[in-house]
C-alpha positions, 0 to 999 in steps of 0.5 A, spaced: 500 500 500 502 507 499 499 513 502 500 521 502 499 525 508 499 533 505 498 539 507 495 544 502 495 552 504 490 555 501 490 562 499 488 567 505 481 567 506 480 562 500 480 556 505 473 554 503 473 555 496 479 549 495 476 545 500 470 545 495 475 542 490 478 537 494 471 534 497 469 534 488 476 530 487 474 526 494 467 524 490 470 522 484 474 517 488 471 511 486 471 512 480 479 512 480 482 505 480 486 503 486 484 509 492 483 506 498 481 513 502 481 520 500 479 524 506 480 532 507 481 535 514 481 542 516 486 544 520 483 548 527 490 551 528 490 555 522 485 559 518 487 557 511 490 550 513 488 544 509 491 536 510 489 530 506 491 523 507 490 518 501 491 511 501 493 507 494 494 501 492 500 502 490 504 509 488 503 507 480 495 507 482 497 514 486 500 516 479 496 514 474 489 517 477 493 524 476 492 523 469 484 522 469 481 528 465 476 529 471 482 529 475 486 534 471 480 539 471 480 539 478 487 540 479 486 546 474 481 549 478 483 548 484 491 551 483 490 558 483 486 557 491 493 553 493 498 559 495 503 553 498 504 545 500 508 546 505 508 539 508 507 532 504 509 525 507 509 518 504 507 512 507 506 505 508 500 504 510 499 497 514 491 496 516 486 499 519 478 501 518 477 503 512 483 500 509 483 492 505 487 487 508 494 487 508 498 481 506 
């Protein structure tokens, strides 16, 4: 499995609008081949703050729903909302609720 756990910040004051792209993406998920979970979380701490963490099957699943034209579009639409993506981490996940059973 491989997961991504990133911060978006958001253009001051531009929080909700970038939010409502990042809840369209997360709708169009399972339509996209190999996506585990996709959750979108407001940061309390911080008024423009935005933190996403995804759970693939693999990286090249990861890679390759880039490259969906919906996908595209969204991401499109939503870079001029984002002012920096100050933090982004890879992972492996390993199980949990939500997540398939792991060899």
């Amino acid at each position: 499995m491989y997961g991504l756990f990133g911060k978006f910040q958001a253009q001051p004051g531009r929080r909700d609008a970038l939010l409502d792209h990042l809840l369209k993406a997360a709708a169009m998920m399972p339509e996209v081949k190999g996506c585990y979970l996709y959750v979108i979380n407001r940061d309390p701490a911080d008024p423009d703050g935005i933190w996403v963490y995804e759970a693939w099957r693999s990286p090249e699943d990861h890679r390759a729903s880039l490259e969906h034209e919906a996908v595209i579009a969204l991401i499109s639409a939503a870079r001029p909302l984002i002012a920096d993506m100050p933090q982004r981490y890879e992972l492996t996940p390993v199980g949990g609720l939500g997540l398939p059973d792991h060899p």
